[in-house]
N, CA and C atoms as a LAMMPS dump frame, in Angstrom:
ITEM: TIMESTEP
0
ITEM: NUMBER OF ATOMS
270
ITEM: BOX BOUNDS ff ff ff
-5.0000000000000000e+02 5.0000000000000000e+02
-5.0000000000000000e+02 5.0000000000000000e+02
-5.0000000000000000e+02 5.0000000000000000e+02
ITEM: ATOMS id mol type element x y z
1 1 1 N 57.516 235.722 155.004
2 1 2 C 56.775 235.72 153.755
3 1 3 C 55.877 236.956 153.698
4 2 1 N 55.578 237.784 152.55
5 2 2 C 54.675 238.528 152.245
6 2 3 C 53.753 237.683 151.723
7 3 1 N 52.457 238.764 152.848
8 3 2 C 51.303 238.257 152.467
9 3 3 C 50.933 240.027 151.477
10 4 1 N 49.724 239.185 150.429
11 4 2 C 49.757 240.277 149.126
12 4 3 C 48.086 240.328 149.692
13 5 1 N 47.489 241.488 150.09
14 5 2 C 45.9 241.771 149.782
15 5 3 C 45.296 242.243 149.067
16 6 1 N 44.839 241.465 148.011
17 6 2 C 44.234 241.9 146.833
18 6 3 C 43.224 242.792 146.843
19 7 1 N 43.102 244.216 146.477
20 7 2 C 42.467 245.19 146.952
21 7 3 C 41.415 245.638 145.799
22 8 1 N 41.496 245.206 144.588
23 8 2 C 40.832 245.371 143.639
24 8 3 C 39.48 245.139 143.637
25 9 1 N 38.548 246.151 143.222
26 9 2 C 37.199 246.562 142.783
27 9 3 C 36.714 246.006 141.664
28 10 1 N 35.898 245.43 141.812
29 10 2 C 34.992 244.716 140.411
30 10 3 C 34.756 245.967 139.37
31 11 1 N 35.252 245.828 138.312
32 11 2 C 35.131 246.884 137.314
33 11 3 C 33.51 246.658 136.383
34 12 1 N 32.436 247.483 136.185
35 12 2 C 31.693 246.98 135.38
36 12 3 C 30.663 248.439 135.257
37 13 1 N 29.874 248.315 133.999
38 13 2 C 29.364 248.935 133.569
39 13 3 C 28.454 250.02 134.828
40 14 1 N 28.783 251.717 134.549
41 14 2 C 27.948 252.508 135.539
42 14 3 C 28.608 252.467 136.64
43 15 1 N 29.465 251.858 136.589
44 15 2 C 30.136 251.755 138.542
45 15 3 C 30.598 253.045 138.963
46 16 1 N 30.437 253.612 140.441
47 16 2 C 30.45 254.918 140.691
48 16 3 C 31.894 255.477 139.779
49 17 1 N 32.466 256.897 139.292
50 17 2 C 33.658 257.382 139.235
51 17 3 C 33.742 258.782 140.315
52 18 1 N 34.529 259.065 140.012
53 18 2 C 34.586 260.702 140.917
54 18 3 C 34.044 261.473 139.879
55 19 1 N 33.325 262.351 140.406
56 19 2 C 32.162 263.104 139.244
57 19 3 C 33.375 264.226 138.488
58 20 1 N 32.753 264.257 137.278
59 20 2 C 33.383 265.234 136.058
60 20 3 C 34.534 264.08 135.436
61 21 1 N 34.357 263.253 136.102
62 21 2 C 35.26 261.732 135.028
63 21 3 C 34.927 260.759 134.214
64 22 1 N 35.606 260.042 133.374
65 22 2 C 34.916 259.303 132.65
66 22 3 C 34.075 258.331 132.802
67 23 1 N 33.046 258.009 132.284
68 23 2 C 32.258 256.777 132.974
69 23 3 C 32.82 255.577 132.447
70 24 1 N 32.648 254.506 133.34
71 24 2 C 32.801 252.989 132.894
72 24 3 C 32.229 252.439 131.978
73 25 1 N 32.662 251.7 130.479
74 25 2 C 32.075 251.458 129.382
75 25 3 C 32.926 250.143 129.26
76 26 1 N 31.849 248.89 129.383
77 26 2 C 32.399 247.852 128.799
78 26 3 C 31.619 247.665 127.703
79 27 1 N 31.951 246.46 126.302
80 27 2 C 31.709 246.434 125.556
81 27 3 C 32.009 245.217 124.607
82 28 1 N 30.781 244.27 124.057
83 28 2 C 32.214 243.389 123.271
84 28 3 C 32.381 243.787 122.173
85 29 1 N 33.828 243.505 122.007
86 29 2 C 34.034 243.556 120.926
87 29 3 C 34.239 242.785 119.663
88 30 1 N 35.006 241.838 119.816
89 30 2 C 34.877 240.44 119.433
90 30 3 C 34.22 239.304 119.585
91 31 1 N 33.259 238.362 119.386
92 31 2 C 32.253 237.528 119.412
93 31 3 C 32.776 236.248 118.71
94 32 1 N 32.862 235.035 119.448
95 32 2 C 33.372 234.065 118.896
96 32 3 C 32.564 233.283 117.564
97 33 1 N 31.288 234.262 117.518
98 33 2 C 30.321 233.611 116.711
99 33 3 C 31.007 234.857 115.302
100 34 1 N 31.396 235.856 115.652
101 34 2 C 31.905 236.852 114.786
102 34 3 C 33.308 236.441 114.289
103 35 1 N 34.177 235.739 115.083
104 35 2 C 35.701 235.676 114.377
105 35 3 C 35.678 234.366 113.928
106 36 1 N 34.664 233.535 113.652
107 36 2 C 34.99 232.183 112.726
108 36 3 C 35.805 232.287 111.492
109 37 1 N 36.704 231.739 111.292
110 37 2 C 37.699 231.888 110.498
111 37 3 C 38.383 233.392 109.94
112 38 1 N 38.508 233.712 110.979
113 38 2 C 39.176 234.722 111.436
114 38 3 C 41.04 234.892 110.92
115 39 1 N 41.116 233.549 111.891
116 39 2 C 42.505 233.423 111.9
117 39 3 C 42.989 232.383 111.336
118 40 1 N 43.759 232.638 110.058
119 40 2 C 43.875 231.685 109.071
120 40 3 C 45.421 230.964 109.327
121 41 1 N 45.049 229.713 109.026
122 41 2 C 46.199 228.434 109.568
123 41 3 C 45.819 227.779 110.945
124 42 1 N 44.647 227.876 111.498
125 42 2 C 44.288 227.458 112.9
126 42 3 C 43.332 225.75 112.593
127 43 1 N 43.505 224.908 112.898
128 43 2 C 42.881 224.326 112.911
129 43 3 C 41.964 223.763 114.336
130 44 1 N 40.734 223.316 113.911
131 44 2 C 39.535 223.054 114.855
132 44 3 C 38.765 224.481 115.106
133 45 1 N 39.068 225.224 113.788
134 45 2 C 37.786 226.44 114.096
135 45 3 C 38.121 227.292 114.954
136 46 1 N 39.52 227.59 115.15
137 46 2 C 39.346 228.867 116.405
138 46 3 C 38.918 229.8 116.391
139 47 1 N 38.003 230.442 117.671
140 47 2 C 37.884 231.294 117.567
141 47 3 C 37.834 232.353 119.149
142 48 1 N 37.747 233.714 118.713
143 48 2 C 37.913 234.69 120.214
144 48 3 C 37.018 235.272 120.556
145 49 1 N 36.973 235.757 121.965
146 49 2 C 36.082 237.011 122.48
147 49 3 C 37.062 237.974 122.693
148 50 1 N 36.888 239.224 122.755
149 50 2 C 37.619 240.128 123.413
150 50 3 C 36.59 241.361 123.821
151 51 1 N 36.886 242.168 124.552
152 51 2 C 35.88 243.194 124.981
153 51 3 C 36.666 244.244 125.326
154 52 1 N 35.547 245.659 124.889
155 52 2 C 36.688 246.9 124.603
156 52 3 C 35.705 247.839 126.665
157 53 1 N 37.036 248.415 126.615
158 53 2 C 36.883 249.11 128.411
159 53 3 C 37.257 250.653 127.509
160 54 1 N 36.624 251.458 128.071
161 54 2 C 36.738 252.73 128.396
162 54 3 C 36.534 253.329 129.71
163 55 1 N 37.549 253.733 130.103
164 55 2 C 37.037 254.011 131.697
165 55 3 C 38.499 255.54 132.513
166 56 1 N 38.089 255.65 133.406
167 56 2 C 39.016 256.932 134.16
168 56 3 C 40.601 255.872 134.464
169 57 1 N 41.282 256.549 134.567
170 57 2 C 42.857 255.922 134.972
171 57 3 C 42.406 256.509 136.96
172 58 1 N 41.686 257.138 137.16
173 58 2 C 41.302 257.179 138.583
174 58 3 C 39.88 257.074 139.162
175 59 1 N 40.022 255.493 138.666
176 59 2 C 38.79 254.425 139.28
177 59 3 C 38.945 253.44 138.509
178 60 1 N 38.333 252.388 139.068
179 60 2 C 37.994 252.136 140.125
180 60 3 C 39.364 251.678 141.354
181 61 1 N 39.822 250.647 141.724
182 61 2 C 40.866 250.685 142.543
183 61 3 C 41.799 251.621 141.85
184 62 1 N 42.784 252.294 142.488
185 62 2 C 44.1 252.865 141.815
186 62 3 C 44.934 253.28 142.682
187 63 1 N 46.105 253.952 142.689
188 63 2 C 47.135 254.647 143.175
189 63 3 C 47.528 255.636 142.241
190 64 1 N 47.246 256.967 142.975
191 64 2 C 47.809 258.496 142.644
192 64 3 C 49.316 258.277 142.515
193 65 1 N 49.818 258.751 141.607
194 65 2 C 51.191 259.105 141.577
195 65 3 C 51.863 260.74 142.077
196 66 1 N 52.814 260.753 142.536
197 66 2 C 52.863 261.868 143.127
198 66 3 C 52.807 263.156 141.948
199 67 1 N 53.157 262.339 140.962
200 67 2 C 52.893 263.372 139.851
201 67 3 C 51.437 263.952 139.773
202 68 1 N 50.499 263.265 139.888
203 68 2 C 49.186 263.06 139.845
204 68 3 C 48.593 264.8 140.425
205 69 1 N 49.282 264.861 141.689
206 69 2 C 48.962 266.027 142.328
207 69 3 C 50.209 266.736 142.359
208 70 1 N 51.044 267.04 141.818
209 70 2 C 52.319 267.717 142.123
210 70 3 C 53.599 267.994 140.83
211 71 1 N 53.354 268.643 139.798
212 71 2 C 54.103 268.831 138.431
213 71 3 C 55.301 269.158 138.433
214 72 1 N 56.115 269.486 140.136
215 72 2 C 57.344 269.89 140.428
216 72 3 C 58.492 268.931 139.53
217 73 1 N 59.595 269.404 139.183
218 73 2 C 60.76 268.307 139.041
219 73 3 C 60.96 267.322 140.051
220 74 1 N 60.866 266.543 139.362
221 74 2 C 61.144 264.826 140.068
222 74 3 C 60.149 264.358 140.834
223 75 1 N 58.94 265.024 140.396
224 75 2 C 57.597 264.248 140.977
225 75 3 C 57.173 263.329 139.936
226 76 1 N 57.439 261.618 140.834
227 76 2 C 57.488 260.369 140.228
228 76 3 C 55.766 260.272 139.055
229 77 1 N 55.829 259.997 138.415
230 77 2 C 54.649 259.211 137.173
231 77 3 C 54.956 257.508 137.756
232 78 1 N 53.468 256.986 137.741
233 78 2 C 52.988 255.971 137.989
234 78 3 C 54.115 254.849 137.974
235 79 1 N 54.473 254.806 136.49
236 79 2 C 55.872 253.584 136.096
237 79 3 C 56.823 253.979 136.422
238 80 1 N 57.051 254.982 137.376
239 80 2 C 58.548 255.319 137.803
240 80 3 C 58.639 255.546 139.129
241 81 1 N 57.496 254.864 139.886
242 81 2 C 57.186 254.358 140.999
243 81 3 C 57.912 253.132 141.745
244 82 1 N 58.718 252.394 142.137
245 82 2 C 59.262 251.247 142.268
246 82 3 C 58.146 250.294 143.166
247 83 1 N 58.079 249.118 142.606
248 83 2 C 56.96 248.388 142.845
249 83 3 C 57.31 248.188 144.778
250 84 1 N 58.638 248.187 145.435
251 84 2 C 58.511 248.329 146.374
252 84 3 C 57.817 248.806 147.725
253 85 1 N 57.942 250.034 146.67
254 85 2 C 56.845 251.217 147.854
255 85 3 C 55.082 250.959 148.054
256 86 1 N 55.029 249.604 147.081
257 86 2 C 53.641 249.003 147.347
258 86 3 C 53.182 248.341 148.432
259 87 1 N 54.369 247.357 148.82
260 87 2 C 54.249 246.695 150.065
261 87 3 C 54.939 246.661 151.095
262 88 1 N 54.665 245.973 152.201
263 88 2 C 56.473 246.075 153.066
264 88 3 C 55.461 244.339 154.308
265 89 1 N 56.858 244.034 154.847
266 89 2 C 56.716 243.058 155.796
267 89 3 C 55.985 243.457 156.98
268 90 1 N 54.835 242.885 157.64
269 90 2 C 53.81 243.166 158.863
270 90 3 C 54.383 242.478 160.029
């Protein structure tokens, strides 16, 4: 069995980036006190939160793609990475 170690960083407002990058911006955006009848045909009042992120694609947890550092032909971009090369058996 693979075991999976969840390696992920709490994302939240001000959290360090690598300097000259974007800063971390959370935000809400939607307010359930704001979308009351919002969404029409719902019954019992639904309503949402949602919250808007602005932040670097390198931070907080991530993985460089070889493209990332290297513009040669056939240097892989992130989604053309095979999820394989993430893990392997210990």
């Amino acid at each position: 069995m693979v075991k999976i170690i969840d390696l992920s960083q709490e994302i939240y407002n001000g959290m360090p980036v690598f300097p000259g990058h974007l800063n971390t911006v959370i935000f809400p955006f939607h307010t359930h006190e704001g979308t009351v009848g919002k969404i029409h045909g719902t019954k019992g009042g639904f309503t949402y939160t949602t919250f808007g992120l602005l932040m670097s694609d390198h931070g907080p947890t991530h993985t460089d793609s070889i493209w990332h550092i290297c513009n040669k032909p056939g240097a892989k971009k992130i989604d053309e990475i095979p999820l394989e090369w993430f893990y392997m058996n210990l």
